[in-house]
C-alpha positions, 0 to 999 in steps of 0.5 A: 726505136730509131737508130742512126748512121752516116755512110756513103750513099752507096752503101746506105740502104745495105741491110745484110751487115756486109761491111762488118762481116767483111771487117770486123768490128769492136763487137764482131769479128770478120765473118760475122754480119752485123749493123752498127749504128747510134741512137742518136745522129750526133753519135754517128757522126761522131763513130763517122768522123773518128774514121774519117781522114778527109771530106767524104762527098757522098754521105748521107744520114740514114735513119733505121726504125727498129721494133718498138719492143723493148724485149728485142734489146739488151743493154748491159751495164759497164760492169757486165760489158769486158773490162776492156770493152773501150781499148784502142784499138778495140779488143778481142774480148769485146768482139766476143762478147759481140759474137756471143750476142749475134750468136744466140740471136735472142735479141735484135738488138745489143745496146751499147756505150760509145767508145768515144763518148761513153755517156752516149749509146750505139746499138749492133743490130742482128740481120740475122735475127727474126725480127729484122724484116721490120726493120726500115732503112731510109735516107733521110738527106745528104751529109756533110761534114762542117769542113772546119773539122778538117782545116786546121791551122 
């Protein structure tokens, strides 16, 4: 299964879940390492870009190659996810629901609607599970957001 992420260069190749541990997230609370990514490139430049306030000059595309083994994954339905699992700003119930699955470390990943495009998927990825060591994590090339995105007149 392929996963992927835009970020800064720098932090491209990071696999512990530090960034998420030290801000917490819509399916993790600080404290708790977690990686977040889209399974498909478009989403995360999307979940990128809604963070995003200005041209980033050192973004790359990483690719994360997971486990083909459908076991390692949850995927909840809408109606098993909390109600409130899109709010803006997100909401300390999705962040538990996040916490639960990292918690139990049963699977590698938990597959999850995009708060900005539901029809799309993200997945939260456990570092701590056992199956992360064949986990893979390469640059795949520079990114750069079309600069229309943030010239508007």
């Amino acid at each position: 299964m392929l996963a992927w992420r835009i970020s800064l260069e720098k932090h491209a190749l990071e696999r512990t879940g530090k960034g998420a541990e030290i801000y917490g997230g819509r399916w993790n609370l600080k404290g708790t390492a977690a990686i977040y990514a889209g399974l498909t490139p478009e989403i995360a430049a999307l979940e990128k870009l809604v963070h995003t306030s200005q041209i980033l000059p050192e973004l790359v595309l990483v690719e994360i190659t997971l486990p083909d083994d459908n076991k390692l994954y949850i995927r909840p339905t809408k109606e098993n996810l909390p109600t409130d699992w899109d709010a803006l700003p997100s909401s300390n119930t999705s962040a538990k629901f996040g916490e639960n699955f990292l918690s139990e470390c049963k699977f590698l990943g938990l597959i999850i609607p995009s708060a900005i495009m539901p029809e799309a998927f993200n997945i939260v990825v456990n570092p701590s599970h056992s199956k992360f060591k064949e986990v893979n994590i390469k640059i795949i090339r520079k990114f750069e957001f079309d600069s229309r995105l943030f010239n508007k007149a």
